[in-house]
C-alpha positions as CSV (number, residue, x, y, z in Angstrom):
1,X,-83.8,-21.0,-13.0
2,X,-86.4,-21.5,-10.1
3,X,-89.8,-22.5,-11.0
4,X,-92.4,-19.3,-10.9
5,X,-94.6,-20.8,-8.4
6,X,-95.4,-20.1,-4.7
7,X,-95.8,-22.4,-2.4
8,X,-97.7,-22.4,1.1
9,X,-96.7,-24.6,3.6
10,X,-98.7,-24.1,6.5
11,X,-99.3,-27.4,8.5
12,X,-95.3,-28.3,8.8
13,X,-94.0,-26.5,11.4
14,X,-94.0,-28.3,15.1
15,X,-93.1,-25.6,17.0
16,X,-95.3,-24.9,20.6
17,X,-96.3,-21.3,20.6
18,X,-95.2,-19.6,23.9
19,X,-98.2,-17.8,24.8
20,X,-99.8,-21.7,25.3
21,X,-97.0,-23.2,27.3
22,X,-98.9,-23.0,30.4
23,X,-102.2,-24.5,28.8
24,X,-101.7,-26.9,26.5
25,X,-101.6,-31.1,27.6
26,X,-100.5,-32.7,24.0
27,X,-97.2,-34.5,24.1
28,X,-94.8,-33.9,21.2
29,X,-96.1,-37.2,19.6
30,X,-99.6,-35.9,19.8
31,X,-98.4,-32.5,18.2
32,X,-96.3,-34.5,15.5
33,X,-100.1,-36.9,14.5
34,X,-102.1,-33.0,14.5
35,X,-99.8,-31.8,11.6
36,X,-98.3,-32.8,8.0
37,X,-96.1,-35.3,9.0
38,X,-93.1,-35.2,6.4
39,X,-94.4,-31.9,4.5
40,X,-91.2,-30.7,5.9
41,X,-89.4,-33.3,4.2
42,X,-91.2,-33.8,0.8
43,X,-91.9,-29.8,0.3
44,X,-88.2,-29.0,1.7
45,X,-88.0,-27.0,-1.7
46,X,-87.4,-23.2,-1.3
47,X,-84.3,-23.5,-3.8
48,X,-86.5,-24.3,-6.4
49,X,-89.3,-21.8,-6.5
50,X,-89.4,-18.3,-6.7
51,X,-91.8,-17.8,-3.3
52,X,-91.7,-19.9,-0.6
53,X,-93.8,-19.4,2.7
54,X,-93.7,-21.6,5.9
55,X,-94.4,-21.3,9.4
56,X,-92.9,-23.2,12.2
57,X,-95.6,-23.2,14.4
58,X,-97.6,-26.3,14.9
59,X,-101.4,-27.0,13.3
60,X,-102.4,-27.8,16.7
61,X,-102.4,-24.6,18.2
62,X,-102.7,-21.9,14.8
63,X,-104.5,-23.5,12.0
64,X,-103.8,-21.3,9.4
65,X,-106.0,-22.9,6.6
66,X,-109.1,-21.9,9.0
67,X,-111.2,-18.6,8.6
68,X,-109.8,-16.2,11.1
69,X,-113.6,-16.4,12.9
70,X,-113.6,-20.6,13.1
71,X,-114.0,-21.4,16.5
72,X,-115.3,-24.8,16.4
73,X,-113.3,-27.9,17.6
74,X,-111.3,-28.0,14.5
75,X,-111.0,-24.1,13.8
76,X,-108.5,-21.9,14.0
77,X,-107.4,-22.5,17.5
78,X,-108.3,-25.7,18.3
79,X,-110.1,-27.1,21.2
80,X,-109.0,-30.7,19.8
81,X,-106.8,-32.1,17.4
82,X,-107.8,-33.8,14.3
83,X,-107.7,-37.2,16.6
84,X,-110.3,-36.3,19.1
85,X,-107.3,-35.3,21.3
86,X,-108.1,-32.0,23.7
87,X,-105.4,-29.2,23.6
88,X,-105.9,-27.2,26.3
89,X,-106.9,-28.4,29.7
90,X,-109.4,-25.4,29.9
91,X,-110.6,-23.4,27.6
92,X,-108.0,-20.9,26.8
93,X,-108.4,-17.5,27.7
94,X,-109.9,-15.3,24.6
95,X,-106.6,-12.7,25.3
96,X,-104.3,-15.7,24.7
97,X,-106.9,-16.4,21.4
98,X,-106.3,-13.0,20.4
99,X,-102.5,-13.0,20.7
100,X,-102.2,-16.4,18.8
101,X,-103.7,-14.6,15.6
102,X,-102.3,-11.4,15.7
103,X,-98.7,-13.0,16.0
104,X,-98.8,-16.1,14.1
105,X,-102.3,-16.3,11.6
106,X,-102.3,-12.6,10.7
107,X,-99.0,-12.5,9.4
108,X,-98.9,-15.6,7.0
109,X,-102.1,-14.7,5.6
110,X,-100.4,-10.8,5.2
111,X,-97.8,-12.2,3.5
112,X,-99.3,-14.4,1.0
113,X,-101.2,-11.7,-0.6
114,X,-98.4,-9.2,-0.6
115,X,-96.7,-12.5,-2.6
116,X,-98.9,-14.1,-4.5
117,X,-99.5,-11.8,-7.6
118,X,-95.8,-12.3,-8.4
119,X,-95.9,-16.0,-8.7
120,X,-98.0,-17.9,-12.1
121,X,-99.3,-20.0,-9.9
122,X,-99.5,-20.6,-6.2
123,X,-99.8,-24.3,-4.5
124,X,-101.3,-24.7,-1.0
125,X,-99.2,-28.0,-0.4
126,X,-100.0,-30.4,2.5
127,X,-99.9,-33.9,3.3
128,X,-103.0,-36.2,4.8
129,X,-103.5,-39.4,6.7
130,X,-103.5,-43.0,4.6
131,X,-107.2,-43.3,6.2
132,X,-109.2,-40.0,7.0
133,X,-109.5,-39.1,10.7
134,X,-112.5,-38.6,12.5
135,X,-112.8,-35.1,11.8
136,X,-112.3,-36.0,8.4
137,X,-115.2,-35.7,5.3
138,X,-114.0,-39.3,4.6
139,X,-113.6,-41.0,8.1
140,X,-112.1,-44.3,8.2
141,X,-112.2,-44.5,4.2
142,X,-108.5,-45.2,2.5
143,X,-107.7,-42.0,0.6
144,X,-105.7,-41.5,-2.7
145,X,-102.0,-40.8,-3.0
146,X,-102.3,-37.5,-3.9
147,X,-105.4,-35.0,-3.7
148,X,-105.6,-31.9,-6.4
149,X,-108.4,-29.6,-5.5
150,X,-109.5,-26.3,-6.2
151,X,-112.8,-25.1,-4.5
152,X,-114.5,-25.2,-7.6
153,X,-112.7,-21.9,-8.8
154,X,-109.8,-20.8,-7.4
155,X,-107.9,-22.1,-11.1
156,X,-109.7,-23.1,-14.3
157,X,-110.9,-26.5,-14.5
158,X,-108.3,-27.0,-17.6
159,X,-105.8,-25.9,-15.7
160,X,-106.9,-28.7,-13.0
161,X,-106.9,-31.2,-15.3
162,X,-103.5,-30.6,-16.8
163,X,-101.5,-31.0,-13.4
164,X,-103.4,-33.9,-12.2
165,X,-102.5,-35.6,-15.5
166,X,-98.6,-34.4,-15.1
167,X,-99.2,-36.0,-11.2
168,X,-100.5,-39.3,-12.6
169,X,-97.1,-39.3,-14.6
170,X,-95.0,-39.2,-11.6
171,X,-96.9,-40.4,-8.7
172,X,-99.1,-42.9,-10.6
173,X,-103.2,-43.4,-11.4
174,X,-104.2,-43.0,-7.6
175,X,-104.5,-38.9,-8.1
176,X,-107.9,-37.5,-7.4
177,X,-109.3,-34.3,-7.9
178,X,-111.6,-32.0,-5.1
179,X,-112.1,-35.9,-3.6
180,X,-111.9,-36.1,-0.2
181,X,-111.0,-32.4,-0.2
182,X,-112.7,-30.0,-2.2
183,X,-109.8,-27.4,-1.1
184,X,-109.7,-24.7,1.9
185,X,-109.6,-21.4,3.6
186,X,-105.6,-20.6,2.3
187,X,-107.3,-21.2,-1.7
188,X,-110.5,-19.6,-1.1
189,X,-108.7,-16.6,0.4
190,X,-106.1,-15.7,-1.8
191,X,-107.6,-16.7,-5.2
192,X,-108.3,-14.1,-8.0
193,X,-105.5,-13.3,-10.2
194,X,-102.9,-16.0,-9.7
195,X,-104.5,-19.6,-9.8
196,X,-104.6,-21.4,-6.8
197,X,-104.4,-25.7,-6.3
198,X,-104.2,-27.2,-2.5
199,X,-102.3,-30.1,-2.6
200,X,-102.4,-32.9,-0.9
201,X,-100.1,-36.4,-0.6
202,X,-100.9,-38.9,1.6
203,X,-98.7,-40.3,4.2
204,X,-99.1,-44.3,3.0
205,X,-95.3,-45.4,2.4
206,X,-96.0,-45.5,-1.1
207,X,-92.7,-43.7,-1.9
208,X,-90.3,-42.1,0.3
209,X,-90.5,-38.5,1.2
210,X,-87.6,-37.9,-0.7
211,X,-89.5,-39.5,-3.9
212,X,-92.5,-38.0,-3.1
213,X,-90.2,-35.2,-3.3
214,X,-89.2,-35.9,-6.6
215,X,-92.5,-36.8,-7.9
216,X,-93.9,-33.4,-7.2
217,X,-90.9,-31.6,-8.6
218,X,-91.2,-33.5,-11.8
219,X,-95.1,-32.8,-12.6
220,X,-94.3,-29.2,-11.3
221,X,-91.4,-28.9,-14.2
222,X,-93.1,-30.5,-16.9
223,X,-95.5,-28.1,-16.3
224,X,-93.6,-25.0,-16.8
225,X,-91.4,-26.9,-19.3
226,X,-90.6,-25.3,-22.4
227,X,-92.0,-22.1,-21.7
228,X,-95.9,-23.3,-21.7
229,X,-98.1,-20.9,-20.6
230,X,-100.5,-22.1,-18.2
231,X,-104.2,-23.0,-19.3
232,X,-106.1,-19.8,-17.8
């Protein structure tokens, strides 16, 4: 039996969109340090969960946890990466801006809500840096192993509470909750209905990706275990 949850994965993907071949100056290590580095690895579990969405395409160049009108530095199509790093060598075009959401953002975000009502509860998952970055709330500061947040009310605070408790069980006491990240566009979006909980695990070598794998799966069973329902 899979578990009834769906999960968002939208910052592992590496892939260089086509449309920005002729624009973009980051090398691939630079595009790698943008992104989730080993969400690929430690979320790398479609088998096990009723809904699974990904996308391939990089953070650097579609952010899809960024409202569709954020066109700062860090917004939706960046003018920098999260390391002060420029993108683009000019500003791109605003027809190439267009294309970028209409073929990569819209669709995701199209999909999630056709999928999300038929899931019991939907996790925005995502790793972060050891140390926050400089566009980071919490720059230069050493974060937690993992991060649980939901905007305040995308699930109940009970509900909060419970899996944070189940992720002290397997990933130990460093779990905090809507500290550094209070949660973002992907929860604030889709919430109503099913609950909603971004997750984040930091990238310290605390655990290998495949325990970190493990870790999650095991406070994402014992929640469901024995047929609980969750707190609403």
């Amino acid at each position: 039996m899979t578990l009834p949850v769906l999960i968002s994965l939208p910052h592992g993907g590496l892939a260089v969109p086509p449309e920005v071949v002729p624009f973009h100056i980051l090398t691939e290590k630079e595009i790698i340090e943008d992104g989730d580095e080993g969400a690929s690895e430690i979320y790398d579990i479609e088998n096990e969960v009723d809904i699974f969405v990904s996308t391939k395409i990089a953070r650097a160049f579609v952010d899809l946890n960024r409202a569709f009108d954020d066109m700062t530095q860090d917004g939706v199509v960046k003018t920098h990466t999260c390391w002060g790093v420029p993108v683009y060598k000019e500003k791109l075009p605003e027809e190439v801006v267009r294309i970028l959401l209409d073929r990569y953002y819209e669709p995701y975000h199209a999909n999630l809500e056709k999928l999300k009502s038929k899931a019991k509860l939907c996790l925005d998952c995502h790793t972060m840096a050891a140390f926050g970055p400089p566009v980071g709330p919490d720059h230069g500061q050493e974060r937690p192993h993992v991060c649980l947040s939901n905007a305040g009310n995308t699930c109940s605070e009970e509900l909060l509470r419970k899996v944070a408790d189940l992720f002290k069980t397997s990933f130990g006491e460093k779990v905090s909750v809507n500290h550094p990240f209070r949660g973002g566009h992907i929860i604030k979006r889709h919430s109503g209905g099913t609950p909603w909980i971004q997750v984040e695990i930091s990238r310290a070598p605390f655990m290998s990706n495949a325990q970190k794998q493990s870790a999650f799966l095991k406070a994402i069973h014992a929640l469901f275990s024995g047929g609980q329902k969750l707190p609403v």
